[in-house]
Biopython code that builds the backbone (N, CA, C, O; Angstrom):
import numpy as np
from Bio.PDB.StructureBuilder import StructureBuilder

atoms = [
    (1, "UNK", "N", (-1.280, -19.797, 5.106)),
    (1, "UNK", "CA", (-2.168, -18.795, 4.570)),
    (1, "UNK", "C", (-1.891, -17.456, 5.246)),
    (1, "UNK", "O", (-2.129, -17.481, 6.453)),
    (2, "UNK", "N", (-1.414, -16.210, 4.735)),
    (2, "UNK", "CA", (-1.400, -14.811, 4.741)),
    (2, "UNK", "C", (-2.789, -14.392, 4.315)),
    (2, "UNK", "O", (-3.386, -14.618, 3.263)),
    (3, "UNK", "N", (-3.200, -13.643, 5.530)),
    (3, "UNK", "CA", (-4.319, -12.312, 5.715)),
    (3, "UNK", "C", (-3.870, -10.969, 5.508)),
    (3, "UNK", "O", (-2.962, -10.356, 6.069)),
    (4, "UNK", "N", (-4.400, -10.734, 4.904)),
    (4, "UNK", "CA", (-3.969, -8.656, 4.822)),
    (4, "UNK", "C", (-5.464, -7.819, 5.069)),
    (4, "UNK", "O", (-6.540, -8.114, 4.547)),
    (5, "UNK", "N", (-5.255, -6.946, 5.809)),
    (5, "UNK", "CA", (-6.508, -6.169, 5.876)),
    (5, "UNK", "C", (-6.281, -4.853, 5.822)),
    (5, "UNK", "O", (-5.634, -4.467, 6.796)),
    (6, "UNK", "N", (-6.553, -4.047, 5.087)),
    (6, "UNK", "CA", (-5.858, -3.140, 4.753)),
    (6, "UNK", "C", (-7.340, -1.750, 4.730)),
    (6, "UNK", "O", (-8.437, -1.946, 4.207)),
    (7, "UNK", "N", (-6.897, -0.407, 5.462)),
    (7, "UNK", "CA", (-7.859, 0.329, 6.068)),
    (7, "UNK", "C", (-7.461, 1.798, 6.040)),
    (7, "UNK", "O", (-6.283, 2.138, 6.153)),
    (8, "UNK", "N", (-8.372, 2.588, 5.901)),
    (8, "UNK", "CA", (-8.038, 4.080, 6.050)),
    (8, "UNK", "C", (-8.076, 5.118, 5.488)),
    (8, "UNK", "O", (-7.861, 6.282, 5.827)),
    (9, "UNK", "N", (-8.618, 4.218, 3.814)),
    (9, "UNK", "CA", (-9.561, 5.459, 3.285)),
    (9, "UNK", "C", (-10.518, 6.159, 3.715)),
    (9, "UNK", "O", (-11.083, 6.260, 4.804)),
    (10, "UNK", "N", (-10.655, 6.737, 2.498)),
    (10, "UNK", "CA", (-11.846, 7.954, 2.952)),
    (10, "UNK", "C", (-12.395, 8.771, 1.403)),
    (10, "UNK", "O", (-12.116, 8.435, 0.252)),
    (11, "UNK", "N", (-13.162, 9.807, 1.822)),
    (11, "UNK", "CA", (-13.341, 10.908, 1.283)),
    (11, "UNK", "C", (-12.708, 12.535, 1.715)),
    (11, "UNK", "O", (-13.259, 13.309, 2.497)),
    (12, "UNK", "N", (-11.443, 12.776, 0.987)),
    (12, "UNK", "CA", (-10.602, 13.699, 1.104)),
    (12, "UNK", "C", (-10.367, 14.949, 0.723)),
    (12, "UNK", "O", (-9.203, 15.003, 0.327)),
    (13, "UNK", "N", (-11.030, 16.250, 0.627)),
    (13, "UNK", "CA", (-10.516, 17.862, -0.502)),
    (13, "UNK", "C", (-9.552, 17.484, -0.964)),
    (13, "UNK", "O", (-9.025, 16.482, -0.479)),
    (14, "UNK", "N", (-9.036, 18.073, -1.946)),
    (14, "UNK", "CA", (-7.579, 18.518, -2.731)),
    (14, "UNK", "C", (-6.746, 18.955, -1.302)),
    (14, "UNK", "O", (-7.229, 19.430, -0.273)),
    (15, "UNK", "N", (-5.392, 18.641, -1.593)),
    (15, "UNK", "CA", (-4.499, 19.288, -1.046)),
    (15, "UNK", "C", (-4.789, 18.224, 0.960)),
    (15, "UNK", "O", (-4.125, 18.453, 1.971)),
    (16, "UNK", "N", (-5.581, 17.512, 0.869)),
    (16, "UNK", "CA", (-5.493, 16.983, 2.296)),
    (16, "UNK", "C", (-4.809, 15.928, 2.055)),
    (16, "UNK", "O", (-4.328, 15.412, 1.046)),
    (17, "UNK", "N", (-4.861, 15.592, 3.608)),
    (17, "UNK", "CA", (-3.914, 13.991, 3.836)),
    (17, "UNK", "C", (-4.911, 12.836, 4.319)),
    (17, "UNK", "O", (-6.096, 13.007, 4.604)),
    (18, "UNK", "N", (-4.226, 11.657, 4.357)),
    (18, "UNK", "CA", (-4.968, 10.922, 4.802)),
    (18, "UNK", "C", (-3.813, 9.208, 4.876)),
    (18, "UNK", "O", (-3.083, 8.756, 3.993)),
    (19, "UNK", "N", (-4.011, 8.824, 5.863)),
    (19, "UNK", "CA", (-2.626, 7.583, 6.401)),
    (19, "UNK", "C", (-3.575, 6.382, 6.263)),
    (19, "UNK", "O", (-4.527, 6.360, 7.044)),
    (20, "UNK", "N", (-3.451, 5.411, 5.405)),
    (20, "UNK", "CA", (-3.911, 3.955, 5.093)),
    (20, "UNK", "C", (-2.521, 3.339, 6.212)),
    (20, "UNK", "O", (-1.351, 3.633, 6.458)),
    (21, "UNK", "N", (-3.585, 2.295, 6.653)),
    (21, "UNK", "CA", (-2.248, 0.864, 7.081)),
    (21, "UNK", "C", (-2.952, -0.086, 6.765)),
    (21, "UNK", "O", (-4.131, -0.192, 6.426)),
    (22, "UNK", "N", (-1.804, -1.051, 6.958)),
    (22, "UNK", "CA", (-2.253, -2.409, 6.403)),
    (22, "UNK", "C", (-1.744, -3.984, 7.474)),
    (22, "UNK", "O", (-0.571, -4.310, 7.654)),
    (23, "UNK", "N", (-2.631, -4.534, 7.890)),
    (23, "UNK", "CA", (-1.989, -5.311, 8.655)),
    (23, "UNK", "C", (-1.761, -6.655, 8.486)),
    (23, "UNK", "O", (-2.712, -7.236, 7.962)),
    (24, "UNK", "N", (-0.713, -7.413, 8.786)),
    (24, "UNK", "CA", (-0.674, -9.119, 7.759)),
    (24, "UNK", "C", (-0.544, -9.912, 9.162)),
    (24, "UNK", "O", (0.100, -9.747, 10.198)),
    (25, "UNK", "N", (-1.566, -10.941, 8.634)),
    (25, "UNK", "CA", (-1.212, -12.081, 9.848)),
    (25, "UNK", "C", (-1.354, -13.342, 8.924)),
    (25, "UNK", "O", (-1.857, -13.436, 7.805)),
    (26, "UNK", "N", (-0.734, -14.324, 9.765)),
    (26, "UNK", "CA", (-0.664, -15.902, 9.193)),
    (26, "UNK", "C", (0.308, -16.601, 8.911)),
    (26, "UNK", "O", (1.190, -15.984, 9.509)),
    (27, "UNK", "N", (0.809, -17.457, 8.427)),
    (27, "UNK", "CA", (2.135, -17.820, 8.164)),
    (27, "UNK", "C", (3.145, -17.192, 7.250)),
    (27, "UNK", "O", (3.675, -17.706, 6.265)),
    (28, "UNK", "N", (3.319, -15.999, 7.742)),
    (28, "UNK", "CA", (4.110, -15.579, 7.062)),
    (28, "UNK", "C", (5.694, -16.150, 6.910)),
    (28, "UNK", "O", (6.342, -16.302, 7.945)),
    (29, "UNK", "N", (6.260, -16.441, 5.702)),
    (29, "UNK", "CA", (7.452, -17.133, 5.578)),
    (29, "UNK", "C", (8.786, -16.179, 5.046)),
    (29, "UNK", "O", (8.853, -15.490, 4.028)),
    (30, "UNK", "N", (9.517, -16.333, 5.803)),
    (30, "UNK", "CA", (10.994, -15.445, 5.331)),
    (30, "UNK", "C", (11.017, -13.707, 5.606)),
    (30, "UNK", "O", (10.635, -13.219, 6.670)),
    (31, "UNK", "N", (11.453, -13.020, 4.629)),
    (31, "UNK", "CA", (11.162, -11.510, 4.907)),
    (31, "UNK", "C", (10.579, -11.124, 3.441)),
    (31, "UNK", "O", (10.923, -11.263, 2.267)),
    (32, "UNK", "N", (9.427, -10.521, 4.224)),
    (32, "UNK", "CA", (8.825, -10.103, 3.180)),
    (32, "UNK", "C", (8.613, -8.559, 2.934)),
    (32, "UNK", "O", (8.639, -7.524, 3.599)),
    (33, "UNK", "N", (8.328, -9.050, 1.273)),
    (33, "UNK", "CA", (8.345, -6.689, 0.762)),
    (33, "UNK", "C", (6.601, -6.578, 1.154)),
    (33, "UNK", "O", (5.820, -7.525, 1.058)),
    (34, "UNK", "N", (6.338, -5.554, 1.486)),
    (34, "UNK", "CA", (5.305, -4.887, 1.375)),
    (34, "UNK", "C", (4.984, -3.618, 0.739)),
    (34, "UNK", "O", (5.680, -2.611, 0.872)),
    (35, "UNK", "N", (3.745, -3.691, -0.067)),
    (35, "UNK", "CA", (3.481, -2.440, -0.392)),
    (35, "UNK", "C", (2.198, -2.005, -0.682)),
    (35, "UNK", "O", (1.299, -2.712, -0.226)),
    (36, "UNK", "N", (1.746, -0.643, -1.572)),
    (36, "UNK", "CA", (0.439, -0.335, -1.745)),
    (36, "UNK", "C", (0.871, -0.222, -3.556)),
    (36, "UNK", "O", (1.826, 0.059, -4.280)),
    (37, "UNK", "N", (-0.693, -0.695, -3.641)),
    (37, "UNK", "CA", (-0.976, -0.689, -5.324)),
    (37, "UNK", "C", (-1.977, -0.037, -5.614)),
    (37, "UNK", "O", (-2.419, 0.218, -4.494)),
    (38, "UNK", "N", (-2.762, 0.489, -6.441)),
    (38, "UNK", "CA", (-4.256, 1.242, -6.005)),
    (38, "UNK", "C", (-4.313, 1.300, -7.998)),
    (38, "UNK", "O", (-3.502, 1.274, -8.924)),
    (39, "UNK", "N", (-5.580, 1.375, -7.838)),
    (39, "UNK", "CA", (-6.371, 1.032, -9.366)),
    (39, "UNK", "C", (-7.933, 1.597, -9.355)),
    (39, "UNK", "O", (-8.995, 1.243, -8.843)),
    (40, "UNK", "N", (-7.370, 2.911, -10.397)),
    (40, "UNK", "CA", (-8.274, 4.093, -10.453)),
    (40, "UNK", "C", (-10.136, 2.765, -11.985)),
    (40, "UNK", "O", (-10.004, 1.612, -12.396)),
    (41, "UNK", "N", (-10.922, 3.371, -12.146)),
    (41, "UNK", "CA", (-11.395, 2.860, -12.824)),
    (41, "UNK", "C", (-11.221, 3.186, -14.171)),
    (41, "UNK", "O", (-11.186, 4.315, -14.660)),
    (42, "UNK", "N", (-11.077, 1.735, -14.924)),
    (42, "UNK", "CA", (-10.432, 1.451, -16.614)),
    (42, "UNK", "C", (-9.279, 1.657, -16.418)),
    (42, "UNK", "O", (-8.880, 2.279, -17.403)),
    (43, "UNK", "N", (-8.395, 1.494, -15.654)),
    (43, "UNK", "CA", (-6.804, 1.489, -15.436)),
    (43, "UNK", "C", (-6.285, 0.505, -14.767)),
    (43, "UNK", "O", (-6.793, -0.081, -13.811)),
    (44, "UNK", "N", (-5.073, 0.279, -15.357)),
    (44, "UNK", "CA", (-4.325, -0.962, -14.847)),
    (44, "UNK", "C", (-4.079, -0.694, -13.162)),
    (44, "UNK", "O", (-4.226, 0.384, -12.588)),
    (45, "UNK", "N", (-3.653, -2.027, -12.535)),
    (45, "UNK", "CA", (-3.267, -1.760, -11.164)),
    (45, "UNK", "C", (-1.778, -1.041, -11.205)),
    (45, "UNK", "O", (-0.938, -1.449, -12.008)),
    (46, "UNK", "N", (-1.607, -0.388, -10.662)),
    (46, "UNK", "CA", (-0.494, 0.403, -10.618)),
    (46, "UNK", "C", (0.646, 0.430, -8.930)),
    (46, "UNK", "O", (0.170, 0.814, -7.862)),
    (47, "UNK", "N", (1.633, 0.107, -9.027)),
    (47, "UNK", "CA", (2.617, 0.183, -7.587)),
    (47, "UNK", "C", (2.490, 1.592, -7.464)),
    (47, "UNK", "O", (2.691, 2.287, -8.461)),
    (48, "UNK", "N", (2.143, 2.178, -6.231)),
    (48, "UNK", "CA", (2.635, 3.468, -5.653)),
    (48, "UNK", "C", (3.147, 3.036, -4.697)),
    (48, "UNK", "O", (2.564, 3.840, -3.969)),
    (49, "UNK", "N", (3.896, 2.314, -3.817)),
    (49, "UNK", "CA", (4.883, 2.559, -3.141)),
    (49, "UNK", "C", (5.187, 1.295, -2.667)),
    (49, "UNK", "O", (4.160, 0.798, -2.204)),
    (50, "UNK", "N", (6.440, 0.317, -2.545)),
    (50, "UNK", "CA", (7.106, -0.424, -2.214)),
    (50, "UNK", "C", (8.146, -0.596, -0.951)),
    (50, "UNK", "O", (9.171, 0.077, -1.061)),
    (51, "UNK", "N", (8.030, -1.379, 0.198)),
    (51, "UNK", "CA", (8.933, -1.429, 0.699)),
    (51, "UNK", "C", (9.604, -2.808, 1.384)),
    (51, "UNK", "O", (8.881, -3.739, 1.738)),
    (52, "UNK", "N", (11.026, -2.837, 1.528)),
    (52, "UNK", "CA", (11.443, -4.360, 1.516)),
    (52, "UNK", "C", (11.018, -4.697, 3.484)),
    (52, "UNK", "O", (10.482, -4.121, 4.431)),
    (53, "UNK", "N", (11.638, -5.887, 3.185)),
    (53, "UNK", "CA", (11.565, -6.054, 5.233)),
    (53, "UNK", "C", (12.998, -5.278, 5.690)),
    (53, "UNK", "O", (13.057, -5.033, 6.895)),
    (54, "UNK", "N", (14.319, -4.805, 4.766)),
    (54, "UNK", "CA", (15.205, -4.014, 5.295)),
    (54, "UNK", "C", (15.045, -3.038, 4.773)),
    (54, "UNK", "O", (16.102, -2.885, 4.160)),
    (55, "UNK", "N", (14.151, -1.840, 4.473)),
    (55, "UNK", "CA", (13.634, -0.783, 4.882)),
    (55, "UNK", "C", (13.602, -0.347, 3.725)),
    (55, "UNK", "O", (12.728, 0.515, 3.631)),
    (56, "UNK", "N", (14.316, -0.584, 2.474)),
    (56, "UNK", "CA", (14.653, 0.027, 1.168)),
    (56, "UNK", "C", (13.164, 0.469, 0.292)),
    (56, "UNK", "O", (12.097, -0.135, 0.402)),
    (57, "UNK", "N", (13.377, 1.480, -0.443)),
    (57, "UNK", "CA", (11.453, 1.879, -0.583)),
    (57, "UNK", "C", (11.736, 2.566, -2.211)),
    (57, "UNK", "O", (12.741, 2.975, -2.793)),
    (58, "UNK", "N", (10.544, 2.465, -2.502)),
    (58, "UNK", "CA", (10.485, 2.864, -4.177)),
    (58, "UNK", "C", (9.384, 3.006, -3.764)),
    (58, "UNK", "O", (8.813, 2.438, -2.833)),
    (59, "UNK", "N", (8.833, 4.274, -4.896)),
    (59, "UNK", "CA", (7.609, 5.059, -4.776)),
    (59, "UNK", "C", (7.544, 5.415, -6.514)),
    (59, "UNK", "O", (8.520, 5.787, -7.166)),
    (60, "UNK", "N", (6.451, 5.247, -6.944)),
    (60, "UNK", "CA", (5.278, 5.750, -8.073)),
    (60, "UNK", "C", (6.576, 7.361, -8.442)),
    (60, "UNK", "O", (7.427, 7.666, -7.606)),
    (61, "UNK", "N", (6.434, 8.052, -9.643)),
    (61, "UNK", "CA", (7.001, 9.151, -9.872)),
    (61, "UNK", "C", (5.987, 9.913, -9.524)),
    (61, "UNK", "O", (6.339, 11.041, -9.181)),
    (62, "UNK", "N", (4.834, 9.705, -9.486)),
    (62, "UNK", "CA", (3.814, 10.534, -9.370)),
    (62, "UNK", "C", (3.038, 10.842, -7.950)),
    (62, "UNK", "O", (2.091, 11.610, -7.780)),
    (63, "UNK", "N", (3.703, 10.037, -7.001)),
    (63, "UNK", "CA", (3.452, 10.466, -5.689)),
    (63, "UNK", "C", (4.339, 10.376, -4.989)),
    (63, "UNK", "O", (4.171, 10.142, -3.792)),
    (64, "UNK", "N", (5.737, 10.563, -5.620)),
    (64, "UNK", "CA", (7.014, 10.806, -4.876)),
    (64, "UNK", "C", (7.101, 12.115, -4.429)),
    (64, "UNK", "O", (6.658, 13.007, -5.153)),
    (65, "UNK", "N", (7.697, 12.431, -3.144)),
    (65, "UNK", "CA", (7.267, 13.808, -2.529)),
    (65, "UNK", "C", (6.003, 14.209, -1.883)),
    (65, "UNK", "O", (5.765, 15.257, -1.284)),
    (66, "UNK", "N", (5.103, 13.031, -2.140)),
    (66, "UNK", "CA", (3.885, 13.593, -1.445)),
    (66, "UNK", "C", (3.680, 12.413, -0.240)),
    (66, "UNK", "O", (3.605, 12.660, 0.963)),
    (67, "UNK", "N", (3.620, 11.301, -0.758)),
    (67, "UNK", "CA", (3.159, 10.042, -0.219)),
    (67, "UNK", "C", (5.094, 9.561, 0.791)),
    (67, "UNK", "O", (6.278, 9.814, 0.569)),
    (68, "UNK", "N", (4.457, 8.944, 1.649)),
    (68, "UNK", "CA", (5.642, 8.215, 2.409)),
    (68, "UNK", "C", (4.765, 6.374, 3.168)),
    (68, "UNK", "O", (3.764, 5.897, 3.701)),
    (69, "UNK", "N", (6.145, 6.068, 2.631)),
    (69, "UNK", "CA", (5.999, 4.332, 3.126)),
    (69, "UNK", "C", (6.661, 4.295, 3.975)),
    (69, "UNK", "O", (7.735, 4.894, 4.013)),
    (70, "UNK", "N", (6.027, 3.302, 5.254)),
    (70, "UNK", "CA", (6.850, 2.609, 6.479)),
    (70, "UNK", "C", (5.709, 1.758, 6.927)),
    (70, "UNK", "O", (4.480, 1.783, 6.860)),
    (71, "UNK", "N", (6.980, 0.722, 7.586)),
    (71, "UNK", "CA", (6.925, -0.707, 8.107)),
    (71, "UNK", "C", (7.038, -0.421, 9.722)),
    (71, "UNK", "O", (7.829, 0.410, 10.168)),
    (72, "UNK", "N", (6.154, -1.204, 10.554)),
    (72, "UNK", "CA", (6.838, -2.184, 12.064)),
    (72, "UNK", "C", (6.510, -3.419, 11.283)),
    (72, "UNK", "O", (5.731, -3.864, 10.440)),
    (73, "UNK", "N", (7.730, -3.780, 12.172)),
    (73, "UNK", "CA", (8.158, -5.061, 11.558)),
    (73, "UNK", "C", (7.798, -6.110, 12.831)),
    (73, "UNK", "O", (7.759, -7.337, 12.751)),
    (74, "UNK", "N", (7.636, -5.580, 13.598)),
    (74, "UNK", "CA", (7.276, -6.303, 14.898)),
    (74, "UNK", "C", (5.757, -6.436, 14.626)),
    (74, "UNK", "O", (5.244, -7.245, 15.399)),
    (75, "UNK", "N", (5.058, -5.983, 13.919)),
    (75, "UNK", "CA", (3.546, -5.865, 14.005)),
    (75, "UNK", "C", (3.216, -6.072, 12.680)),
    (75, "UNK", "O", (2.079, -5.678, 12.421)),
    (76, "UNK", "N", (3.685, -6.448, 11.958)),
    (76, "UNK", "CA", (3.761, -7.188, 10.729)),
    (76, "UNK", "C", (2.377, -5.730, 9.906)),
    (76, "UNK", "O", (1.225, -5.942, 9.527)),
    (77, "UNK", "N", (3.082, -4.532, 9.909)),
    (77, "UNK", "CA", (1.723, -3.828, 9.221)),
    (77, "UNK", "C", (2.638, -2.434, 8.814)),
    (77, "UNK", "O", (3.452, -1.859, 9.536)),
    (78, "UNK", "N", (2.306, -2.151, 7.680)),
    (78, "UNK", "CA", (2.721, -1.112, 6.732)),
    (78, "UNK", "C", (1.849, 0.473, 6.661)),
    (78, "UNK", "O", (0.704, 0.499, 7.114)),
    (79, "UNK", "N", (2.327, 1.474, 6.202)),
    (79, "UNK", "CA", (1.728, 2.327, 6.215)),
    (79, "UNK", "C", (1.706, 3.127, 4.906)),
    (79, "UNK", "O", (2.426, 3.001, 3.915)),
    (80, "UNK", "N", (0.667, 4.009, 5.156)),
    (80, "UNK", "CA", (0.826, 4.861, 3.699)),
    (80, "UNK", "C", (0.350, 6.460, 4.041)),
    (80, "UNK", "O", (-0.849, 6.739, 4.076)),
    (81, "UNK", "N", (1.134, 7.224, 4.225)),
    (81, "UNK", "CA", (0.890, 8.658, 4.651)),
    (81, "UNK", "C", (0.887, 9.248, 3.428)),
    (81, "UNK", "O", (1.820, 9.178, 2.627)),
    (82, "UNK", "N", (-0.270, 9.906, 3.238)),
    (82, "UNK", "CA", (-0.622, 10.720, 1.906)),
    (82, "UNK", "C", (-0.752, 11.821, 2.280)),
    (82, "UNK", "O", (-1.388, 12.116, 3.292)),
    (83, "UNK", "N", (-0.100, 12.737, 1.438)),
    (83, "UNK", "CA", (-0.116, 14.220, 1.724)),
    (83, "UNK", "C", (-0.408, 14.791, 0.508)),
    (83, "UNK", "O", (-0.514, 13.977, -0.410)),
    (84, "UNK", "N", (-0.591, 16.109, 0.189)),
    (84, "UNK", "CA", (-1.337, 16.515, -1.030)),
    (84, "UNK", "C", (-1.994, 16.207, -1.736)),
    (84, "UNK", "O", (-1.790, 16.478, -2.920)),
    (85, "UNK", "N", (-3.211, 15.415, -1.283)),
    (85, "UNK", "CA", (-3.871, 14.291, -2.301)),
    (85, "UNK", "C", (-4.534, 15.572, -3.284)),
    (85, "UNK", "O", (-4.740, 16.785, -3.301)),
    (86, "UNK", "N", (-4.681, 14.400, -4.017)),
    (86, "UNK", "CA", (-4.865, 15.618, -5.680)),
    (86, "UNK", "C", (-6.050, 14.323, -6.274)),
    (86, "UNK", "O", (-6.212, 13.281, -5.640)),
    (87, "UNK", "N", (-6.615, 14.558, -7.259)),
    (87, "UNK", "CA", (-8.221, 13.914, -7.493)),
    (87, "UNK", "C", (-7.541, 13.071, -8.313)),
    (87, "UNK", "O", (-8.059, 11.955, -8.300)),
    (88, "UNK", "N", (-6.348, 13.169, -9.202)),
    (88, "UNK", "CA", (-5.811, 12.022, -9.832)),
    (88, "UNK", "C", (-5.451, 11.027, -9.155)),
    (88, "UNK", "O", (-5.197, 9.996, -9.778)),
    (89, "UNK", "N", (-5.291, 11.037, -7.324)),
    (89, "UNK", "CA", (-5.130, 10.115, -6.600)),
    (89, "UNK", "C", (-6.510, 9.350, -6.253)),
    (89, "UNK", "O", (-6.500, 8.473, -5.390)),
    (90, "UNK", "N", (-7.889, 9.749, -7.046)),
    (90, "UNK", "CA", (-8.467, 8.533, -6.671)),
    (90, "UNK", "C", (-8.218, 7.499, -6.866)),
    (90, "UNK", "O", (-7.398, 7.584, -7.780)),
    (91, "UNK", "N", (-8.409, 6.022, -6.537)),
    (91, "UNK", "CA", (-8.787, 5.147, -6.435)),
    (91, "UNK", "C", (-9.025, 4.038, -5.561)),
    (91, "UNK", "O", (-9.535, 4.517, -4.548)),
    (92, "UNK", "N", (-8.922, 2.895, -5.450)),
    (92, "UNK", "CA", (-8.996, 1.738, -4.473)),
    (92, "UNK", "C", (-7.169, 1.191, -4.786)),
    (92, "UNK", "O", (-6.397, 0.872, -5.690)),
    (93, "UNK", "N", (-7.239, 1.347, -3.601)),
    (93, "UNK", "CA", (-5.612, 1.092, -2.493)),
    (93, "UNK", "C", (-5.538, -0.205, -2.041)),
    (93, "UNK", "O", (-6.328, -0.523, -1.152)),
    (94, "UNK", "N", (-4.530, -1.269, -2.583)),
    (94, "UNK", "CA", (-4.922, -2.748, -2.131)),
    (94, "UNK", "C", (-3.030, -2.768, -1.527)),
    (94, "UNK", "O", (-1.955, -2.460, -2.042)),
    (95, "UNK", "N", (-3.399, -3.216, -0.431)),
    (95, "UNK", "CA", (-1.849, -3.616, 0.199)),
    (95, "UNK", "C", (-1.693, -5.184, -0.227)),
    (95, "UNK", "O", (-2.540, -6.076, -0.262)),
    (96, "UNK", "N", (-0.315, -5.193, -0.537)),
    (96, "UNK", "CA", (0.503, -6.415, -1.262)),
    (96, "UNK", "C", (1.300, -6.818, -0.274)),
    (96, "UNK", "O", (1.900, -6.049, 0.476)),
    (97, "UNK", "N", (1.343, -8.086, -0.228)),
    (97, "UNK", "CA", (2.563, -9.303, 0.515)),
    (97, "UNK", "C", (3.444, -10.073, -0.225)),
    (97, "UNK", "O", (3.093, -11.052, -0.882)),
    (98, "UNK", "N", (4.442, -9.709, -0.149)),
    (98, "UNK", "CA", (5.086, -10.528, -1.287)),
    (98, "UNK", "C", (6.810, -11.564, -0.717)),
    (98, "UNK", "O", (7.834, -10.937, -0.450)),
    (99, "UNK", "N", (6.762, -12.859, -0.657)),
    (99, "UNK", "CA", (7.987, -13.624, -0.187)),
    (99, "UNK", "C", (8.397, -14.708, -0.873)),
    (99, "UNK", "O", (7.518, -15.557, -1.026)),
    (100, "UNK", "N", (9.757, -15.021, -1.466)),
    (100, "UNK", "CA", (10.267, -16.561, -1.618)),
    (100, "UNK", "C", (10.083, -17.180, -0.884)),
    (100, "UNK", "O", (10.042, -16.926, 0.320)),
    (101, "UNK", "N", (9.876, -18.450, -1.567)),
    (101, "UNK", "CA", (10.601, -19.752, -0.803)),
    (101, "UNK", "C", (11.633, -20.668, -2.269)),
    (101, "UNK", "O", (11.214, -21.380, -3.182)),
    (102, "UNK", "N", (12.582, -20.374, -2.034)),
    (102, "UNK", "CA", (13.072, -21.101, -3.321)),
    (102, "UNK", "C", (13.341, -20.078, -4.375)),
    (102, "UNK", "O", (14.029, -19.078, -4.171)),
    (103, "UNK", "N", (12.833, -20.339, -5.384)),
    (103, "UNK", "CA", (12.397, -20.095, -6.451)),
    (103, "UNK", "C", (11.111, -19.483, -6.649)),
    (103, "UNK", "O", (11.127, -18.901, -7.734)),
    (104, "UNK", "N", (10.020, -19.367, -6.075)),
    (104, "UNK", "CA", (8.676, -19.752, -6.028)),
    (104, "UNK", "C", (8.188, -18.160, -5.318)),
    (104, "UNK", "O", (8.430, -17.807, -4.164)),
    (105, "UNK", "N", (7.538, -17.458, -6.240)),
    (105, "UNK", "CA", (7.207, -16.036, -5.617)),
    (105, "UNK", "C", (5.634, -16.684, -5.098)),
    (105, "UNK", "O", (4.841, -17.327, -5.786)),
    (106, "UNK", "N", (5.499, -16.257, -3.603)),
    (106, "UNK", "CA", (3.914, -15.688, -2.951)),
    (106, "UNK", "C", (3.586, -14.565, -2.785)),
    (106, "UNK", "O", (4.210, -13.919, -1.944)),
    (107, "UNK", "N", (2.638, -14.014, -3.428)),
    (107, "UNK", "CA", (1.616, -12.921, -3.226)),
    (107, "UNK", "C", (0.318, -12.747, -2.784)),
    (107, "UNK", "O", (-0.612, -13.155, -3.479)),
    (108, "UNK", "N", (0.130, -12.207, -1.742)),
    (108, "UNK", "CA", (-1.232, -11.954, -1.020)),
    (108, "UNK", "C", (-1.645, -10.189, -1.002)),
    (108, "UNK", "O", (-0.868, -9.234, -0.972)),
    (109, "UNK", "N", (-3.052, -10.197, -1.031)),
    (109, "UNK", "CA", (-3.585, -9.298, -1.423)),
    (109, "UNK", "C", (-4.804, -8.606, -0.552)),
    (109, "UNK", "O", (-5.865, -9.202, -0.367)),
    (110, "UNK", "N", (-4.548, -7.327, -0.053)),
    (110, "UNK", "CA", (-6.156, -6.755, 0.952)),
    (110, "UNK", "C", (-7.236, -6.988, 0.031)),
    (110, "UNK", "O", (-7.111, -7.665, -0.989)),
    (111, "UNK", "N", (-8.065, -6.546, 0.317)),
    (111, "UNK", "CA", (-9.160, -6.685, 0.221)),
    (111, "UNK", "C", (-9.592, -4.742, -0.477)),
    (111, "UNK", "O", (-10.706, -4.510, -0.947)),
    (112, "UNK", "N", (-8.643, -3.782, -0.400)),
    (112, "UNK", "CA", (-8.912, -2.411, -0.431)),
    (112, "UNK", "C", (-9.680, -1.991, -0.224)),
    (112, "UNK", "O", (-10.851, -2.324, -0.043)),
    (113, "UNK", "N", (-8.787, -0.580, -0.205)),
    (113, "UNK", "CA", (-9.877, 0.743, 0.730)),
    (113, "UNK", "C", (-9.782, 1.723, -0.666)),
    (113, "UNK", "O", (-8.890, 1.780, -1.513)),
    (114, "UNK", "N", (-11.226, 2.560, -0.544)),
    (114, "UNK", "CA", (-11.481, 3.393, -1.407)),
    (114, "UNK", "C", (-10.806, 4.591, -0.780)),
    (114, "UNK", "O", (-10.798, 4.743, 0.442)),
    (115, "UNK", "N", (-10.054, 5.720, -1.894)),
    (115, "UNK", "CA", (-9.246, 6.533, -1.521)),
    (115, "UNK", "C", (-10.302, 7.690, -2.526)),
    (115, "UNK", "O", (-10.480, 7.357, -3.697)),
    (116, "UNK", "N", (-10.949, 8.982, -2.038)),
    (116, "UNK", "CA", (-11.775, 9.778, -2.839)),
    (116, "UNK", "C", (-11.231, 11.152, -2.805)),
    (116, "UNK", "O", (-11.033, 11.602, -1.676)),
    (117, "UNK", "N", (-10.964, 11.870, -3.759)),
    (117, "UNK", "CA", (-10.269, 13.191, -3.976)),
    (117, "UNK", "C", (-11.156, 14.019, -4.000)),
    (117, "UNK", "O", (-10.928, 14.564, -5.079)),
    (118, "UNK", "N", (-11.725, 14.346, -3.724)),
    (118, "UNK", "CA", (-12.881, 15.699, -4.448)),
    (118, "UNK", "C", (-13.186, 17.112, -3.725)),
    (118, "UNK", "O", (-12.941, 17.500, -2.582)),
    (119, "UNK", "N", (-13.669, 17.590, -4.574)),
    (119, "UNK", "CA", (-14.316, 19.193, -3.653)),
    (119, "UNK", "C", (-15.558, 18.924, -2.898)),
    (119, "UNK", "O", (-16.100, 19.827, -2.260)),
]
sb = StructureBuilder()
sb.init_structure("model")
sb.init_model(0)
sb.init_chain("A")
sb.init_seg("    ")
for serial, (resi, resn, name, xyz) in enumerate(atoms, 1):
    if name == "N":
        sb.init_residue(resn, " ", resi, " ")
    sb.init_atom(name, np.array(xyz, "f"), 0.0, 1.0, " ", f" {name:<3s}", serial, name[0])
structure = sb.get_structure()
């Protein structure tokens, strides 16, 4: 069993920052991708940013340039540095675990943090 707890929202102005992490404990098996997903309300869950256990990263088109992903890998916990948040970046931010065994995809899921844009 994989735990994720994932932390660091807030309530943010336009144009501020604000750094979510996410931390995984439990049996974690093999190398795993981590990332953040976040799901505004009446909208699908959406990937904003992906990264593998060898460092490789994909990001949302829409918060590329603003947002940055990174891993310790020793501390099994991910990050999410947001910069220019803009009010289209509300929503709830859920960090993802994701590893084979085989054939056989596992996915584990935080619990999310509310992310708030406003004046």
């Amino acid at each position: 069993q994989v735990q994720l707890v994932d932390s660091g929202g807030g309530l943010v102005q336009p144009g501020g920052s604000l750094r979510l992490s996410c931390a995984a404990s439990g049996s974690i098996s093999g190398r795993p991708s981590m990332g953040w997903y976040r799901q505004a309300p009446g909208k699908e869950r959406e990937l904003v940013a992906m990264i593998t256990s060898g460092g490789s990263t994909n990001y949302a088109d829409s918060v590329t340039g603003r947002f940055t992903i990174s891993r310790d890998n020793a501390k099994n916990t991910i990050y999410l540095q947001m910069n220019s948040l803009k009010p289209g970046d509300t929503a709830v931010y859920y960090c993802s675990l994701k590893y084979m065994i085989g054939t056989t995809l596992y996915e584990y899921w935080g619990q999310g943090t509310q992310v708030t844009v406003s004046s």
